[in-house]
C-alpha positions as MATLAB code, in Angstrom:
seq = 'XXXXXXXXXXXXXXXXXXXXXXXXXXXXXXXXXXXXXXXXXXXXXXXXXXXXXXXXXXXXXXXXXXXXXXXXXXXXXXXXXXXXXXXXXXXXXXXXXXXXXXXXXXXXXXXXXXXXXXXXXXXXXXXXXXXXXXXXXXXXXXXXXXXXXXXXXXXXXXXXXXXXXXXXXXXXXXXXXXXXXXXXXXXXXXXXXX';
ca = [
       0.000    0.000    0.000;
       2.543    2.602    0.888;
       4.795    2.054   -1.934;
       1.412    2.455   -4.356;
       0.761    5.325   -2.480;
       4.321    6.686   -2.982;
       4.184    5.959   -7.170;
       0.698    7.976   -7.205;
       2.260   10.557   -5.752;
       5.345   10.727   -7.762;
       3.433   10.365  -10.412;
       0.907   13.292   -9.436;
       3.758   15.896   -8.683;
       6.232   15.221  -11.055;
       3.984   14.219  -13.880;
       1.887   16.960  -13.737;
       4.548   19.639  -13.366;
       6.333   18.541  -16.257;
       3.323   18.399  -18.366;
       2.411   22.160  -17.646;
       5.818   23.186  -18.100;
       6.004   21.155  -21.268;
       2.611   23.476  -22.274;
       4.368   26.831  -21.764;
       7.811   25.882  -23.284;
       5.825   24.582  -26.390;
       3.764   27.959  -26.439;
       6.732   29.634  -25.938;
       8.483   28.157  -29.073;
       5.419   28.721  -30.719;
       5.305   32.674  -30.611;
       9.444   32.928  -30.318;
       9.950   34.297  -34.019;
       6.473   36.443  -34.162;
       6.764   37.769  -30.391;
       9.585   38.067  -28.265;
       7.679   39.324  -25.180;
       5.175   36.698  -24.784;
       7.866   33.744  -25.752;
       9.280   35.637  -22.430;
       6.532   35.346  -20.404;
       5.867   31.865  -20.856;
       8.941   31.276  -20.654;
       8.895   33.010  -17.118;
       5.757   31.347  -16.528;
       7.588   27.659  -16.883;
      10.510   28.548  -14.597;
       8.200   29.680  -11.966;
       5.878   26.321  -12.325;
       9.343   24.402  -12.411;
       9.695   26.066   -8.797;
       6.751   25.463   -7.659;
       6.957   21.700   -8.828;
      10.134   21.433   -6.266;
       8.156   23.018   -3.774;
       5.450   20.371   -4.021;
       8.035   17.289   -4.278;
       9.762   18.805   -1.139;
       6.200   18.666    0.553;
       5.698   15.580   -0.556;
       8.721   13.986    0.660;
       8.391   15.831    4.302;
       4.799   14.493    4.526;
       6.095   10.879    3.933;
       8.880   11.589    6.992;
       6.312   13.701    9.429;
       3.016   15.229    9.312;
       2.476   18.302    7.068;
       2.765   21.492    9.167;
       0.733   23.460    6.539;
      -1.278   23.103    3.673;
      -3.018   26.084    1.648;
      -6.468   26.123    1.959;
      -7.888   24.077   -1.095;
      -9.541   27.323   -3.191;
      -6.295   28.726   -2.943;
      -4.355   25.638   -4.345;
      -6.756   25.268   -6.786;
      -6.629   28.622   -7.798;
      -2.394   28.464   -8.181;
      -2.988   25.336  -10.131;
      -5.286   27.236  -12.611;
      -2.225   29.873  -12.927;
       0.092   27.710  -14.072;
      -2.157   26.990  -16.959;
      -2.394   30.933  -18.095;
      -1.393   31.360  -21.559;
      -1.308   27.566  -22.695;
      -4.571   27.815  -24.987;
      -6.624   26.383  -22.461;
      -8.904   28.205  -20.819;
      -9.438   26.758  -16.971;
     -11.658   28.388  -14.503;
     -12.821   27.426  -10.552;
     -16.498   27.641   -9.163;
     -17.025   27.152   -5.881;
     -20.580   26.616   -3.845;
     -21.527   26.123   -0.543;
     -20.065   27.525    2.370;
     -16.277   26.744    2.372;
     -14.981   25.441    5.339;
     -10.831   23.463    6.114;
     -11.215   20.148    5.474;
      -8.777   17.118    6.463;
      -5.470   17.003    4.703;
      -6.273   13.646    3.255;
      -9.524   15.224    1.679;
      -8.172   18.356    0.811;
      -4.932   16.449   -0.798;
      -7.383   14.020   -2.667;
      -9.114   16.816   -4.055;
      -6.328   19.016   -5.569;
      -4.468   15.474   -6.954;
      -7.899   14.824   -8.872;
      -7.592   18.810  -10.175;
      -4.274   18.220  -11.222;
      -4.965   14.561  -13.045;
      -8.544   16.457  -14.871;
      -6.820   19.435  -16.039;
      -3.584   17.674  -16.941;
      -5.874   14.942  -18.771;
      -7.594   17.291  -20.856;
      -5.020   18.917  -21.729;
      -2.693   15.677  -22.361;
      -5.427   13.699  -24.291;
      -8.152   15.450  -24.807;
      -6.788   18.604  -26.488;
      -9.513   20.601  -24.674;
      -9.711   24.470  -25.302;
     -11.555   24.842  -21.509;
     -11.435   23.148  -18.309;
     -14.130   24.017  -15.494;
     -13.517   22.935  -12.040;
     -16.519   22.764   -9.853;
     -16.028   22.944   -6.090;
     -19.065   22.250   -4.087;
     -19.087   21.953   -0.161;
     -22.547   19.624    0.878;
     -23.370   18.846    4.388;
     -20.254   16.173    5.565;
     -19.150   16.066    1.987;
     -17.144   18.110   -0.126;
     -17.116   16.996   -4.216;
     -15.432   18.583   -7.187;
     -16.439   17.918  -10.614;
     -13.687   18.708  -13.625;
     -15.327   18.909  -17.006;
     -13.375   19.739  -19.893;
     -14.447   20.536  -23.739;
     -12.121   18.051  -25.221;
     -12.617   14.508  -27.701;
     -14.255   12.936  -25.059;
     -13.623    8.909  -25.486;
     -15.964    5.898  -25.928;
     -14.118    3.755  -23.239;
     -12.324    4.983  -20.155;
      -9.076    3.092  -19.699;
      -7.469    3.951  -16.086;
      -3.431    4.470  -16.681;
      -1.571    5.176  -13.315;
      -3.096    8.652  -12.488;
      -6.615    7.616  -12.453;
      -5.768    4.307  -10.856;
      -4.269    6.134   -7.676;
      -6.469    9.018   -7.828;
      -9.143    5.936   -7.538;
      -7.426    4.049   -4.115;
      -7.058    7.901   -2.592;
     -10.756    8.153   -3.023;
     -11.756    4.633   -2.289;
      -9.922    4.634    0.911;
     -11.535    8.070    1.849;
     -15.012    5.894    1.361;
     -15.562    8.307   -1.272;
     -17.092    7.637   -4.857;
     -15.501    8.651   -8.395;
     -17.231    8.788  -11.365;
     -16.639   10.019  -15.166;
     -18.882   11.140  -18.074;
     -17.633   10.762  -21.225;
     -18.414   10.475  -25.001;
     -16.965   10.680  -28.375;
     -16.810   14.271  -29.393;
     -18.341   15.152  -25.941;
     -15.628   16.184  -23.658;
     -14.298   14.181  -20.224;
     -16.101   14.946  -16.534;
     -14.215   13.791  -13.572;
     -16.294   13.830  -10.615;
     -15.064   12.833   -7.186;
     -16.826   12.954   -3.900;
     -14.955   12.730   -0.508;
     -15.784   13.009    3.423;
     -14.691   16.482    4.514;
];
């Protein structure tokens, strides 16, 4: 169990950094010739995500030596995750309802690891142009739905970031669900104790 644990969350740092700063090199080279500003910026905008990968992999290897001191609040994660995705083509934005209240780290961590895997999903296979995240705080549960407007897919085939993002949930007696269709987009939609 632990070392499963430990691969998901290699694999949900380090993957997911390196995807977004693969996004904002790429739309750097893209504009390089045409405009040397924005090349800059996204340029800037890939160092500073390459940072703030680190940061996460340091937390992430205190956490599996101690207890984390400190975590952001989830909105405000969320809302640095969406960031990191400025200027990459794809539009992502963050609605939250219900009154917001701290939730447990393993909640809160489950969560923003199932933002990461949605956005860096549609973006990685399903070429989407917009990513909405949905944060909704019910009674004793807390659920956030990521729908993007991408190729959608017929059959839903769970590679390592969906897998893990799966035994997080499961563990937190939580359910995960997608919606999906050719031509349709992707929903991820996970539900967890608060």
């Amino acid at each position: 169990n632990e070392r499963n644990r430990n691969a998901g969350e290699v694999h949900d740092t380090v993957g997911h950094y390196l995807t977004v700063v693969n996004v904002q090199i790429g739309a750097a080279r893209a504009v390089l010739e045409e405009d040397r500003g924005r090349a800059s910026d996204h340029l800037a905008r890939a160092q500073a995500l390459t940072q703030e990968g680190l940061a996460d992999i340091r937390r992430s290897v205190a956490s599996l030596r101690a207890a984390p001191e400190s975590l952001l609040p989830l909105e405000d994660a969320l809302a640095r995750l969406i960031e990191g995705w400025a200027g990459s083509g794809m539009t992502t934005r963050l609605a939250i309802g219900g009154a917001s209240r701290p939730l447990s780290p393993q909640s809160s961590l489950t969560l923003y690891r199932a933002a990461q895997e949605g956005i860096t999903n549609a973006a990685r296979h399903g070429r989407a142009r917009s990513v909405t995240l949905n944060l909704e705080y019910r009674g004793d549960d807390v659920s956030l739905r990521i729908a993007d407007d991408g190729g959608g897919t017929e059959c839903v085939t769970e590679g390592f970031g969906l897998m893990g993002l799966r035994e997080r949930v499961t563990q937190l007696r939580g359910k995960m669900t997608f919606e999906t269709a050719r031509a349709a987009g992707f929903a991820l939609s996970i539900e967890v104790p608060s």
